[in-house]
N, C-alpha and C positions, 0 to 999 in steps of 0.2 A: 540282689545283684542285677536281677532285670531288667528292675524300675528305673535305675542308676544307669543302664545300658540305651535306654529309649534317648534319653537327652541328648546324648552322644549319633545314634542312628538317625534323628532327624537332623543334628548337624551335618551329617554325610550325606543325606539326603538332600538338601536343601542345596551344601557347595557344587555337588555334582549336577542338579538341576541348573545351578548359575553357571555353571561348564557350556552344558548342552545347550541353554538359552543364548549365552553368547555368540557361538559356532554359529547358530543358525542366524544372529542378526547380520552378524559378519560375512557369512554368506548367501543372506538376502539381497543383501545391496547389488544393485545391477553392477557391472563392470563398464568399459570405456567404450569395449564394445556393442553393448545392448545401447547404449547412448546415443552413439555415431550411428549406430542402425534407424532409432529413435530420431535423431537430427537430420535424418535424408529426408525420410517422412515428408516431416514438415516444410524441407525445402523444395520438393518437387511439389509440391500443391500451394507455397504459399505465396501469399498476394501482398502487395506494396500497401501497408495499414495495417495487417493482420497484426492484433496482440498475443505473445508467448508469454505466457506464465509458469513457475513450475511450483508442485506441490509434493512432498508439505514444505515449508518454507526456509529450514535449514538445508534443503539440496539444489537451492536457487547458484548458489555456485557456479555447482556442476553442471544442472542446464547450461549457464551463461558459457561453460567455457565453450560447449559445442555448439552454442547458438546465438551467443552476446555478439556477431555482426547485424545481426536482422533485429536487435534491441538499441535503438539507436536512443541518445540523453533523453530526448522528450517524450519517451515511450517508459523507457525506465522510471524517469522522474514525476510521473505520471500524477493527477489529481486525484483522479479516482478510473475505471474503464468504462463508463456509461457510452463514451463517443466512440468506443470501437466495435462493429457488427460482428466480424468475422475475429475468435478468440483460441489459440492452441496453448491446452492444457498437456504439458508431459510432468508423468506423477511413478511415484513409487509406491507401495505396501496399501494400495486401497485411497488415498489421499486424495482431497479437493480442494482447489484454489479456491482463497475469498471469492473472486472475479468469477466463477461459474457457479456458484450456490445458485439452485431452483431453473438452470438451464438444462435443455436435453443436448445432447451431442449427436451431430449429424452424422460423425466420423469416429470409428474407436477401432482401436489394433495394440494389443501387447506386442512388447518388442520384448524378450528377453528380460521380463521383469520392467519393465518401463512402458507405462500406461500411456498414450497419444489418442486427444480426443481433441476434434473440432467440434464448435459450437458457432451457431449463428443466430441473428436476434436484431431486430431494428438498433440502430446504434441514437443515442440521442445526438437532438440539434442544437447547434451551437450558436447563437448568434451573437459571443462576442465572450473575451476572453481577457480577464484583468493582467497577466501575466502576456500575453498578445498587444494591449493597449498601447505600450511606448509609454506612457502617464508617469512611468515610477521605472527610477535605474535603478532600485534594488534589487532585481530580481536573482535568486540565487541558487544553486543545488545545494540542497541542504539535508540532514539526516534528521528525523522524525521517527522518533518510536523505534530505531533501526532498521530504518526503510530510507531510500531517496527520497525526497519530492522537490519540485520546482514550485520554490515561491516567491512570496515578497516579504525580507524577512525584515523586523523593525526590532529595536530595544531601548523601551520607553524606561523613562525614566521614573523611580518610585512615583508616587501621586500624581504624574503629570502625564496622562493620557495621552497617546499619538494619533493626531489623526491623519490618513491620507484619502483624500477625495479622488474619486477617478470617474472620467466621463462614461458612459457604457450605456449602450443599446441596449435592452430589455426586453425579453421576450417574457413566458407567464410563469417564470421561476426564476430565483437566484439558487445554485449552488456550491457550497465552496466549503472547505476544509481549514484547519487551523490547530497545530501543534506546537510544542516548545522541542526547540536545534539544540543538538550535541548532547549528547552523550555525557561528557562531562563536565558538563556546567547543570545538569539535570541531577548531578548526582550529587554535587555539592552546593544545586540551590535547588530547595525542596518546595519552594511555595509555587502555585499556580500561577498561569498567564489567565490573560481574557480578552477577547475580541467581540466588540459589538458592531454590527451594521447599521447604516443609515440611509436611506433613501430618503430626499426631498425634508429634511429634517425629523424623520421619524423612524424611530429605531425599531427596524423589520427582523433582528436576530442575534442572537446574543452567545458565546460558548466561551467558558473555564478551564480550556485543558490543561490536566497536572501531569505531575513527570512521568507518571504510568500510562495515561491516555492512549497516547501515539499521537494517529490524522484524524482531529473530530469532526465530523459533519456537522453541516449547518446547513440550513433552506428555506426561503421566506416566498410567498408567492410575490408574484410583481405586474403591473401592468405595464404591456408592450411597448415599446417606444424610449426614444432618448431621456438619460436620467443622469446626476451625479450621486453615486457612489461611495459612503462615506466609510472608511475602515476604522473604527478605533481603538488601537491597543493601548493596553494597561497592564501594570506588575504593583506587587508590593514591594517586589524584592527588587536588588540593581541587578545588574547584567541576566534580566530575563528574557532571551533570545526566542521570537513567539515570530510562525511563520503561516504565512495563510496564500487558499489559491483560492479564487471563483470564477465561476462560466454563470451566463446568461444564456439561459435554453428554452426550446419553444414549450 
């Protein structure tokens, strides 16, 4: 009857542990309060460019709603943050934005379970921006990986590669991103996009993102000075919606 009895006692054990566990996640979460406490913060210190990020990534929300003024489309929709110096991280349960991995924070204050940390850091130089060019009216807000970004999105046609040429000043790197748009067209077409780069006839970078990817990086070195710019996307499949950004930086 005892041995019979154990299997029973760890199921009471076990339900009532997922009791206790729940109670506390439920009441780990900051309230609206600890937030708006969190969001003064950062507005009495912050400066006209500052990037706000929040971590971990499902309570991007919540930040937004107490601080989506000061996150205006092009900050949202962002490339990647290399071009921002000054960067406010607000986080919950220990948590760190991608955008501050291997930075130290100048600034740190718990609010009531809400973590606020500034960080500061050379911001990269920009000497010219495909998305800034004027060269190409597709530029669009688009969702990637379930994330914003601003790009230039194209849907090439099976076997027949797109290409878009764009003039662009060059400093001693190209960097630039490239995923496949929507959600639901990623879920009903499974094959991969691809974008390859071209400068002056010679393909300096190459990337495959599939529907899991997200924003892939790409980066080819370049020498300084005016060039064209050669984009070219490809699918196997139709309506494969593949969107890409690049900066020219020193």
């Amino acid at each position: 009857m005892r041995s019979r009895a154990i299997p029973a006692l760890l199921l009471v054990i076990v339900a009532l542990w997922e009791v206790v566990a729940a109670i506390r996640a439920a009441t780990s979460v900051p309230d609206d309060d600890a937030w708006e406490r969190a969001a003064q913060i950062v507005r009495s210190q912050h400066q006209a460019g500052d990037l706000i990020v929040f971590a971990p990534g499902w309570v991007d929300p919540v930040g937004r709603l107490h601080l989506g003024d000061l996150i205006p489309i092009e900050m949202a929709g962002r490339m990647d943050a290399a071009r921002y110096g000054r960067i406010w991280e607000l986080s919950i349960r220990g948590a760190h934005a991608p955008e501050t991995v291997g930075l130290a924070p100048v600034f740190s204050q718990d609010v009531g379970g809400v973590t606020v940390r500034r960080f500061e850091r050379a911001p990269a130089v920009v000497v010219s921006d495909v998305l800034a060019s004027g060269q190409h009216g597709a530029v669009t807000l688009a969702e990637v990986g379930f994330e914003p970004h601003r790009c230039i999105q194209v849907v090439p046609s099976p076997g027949h590669p797109q290409r878009i040429t764009i003039p662009m000043q060059l400093g001693t790197r190209l960097v630039g991103y490239a995923g496949l748009a929507d959600v639901f067209t990623r879920r009903d077409i499974r094959a991969p996009g691809s974008l390859a780069v071209e400068i002056a006839g010679r393909q300096v970078a190459q990337v495959h993102p599939g529907v899991d990817d997200g924003w892939v990086r790409f980066e080819a070195a370049t020498t300084p000075g005016p060039a064209d710019v050669t984009f070219v996307a490809s699918a196997d499949a139709p309506q494969r919606l593949i969107c890409f950004a690049a900066e020219a930086r020193q």
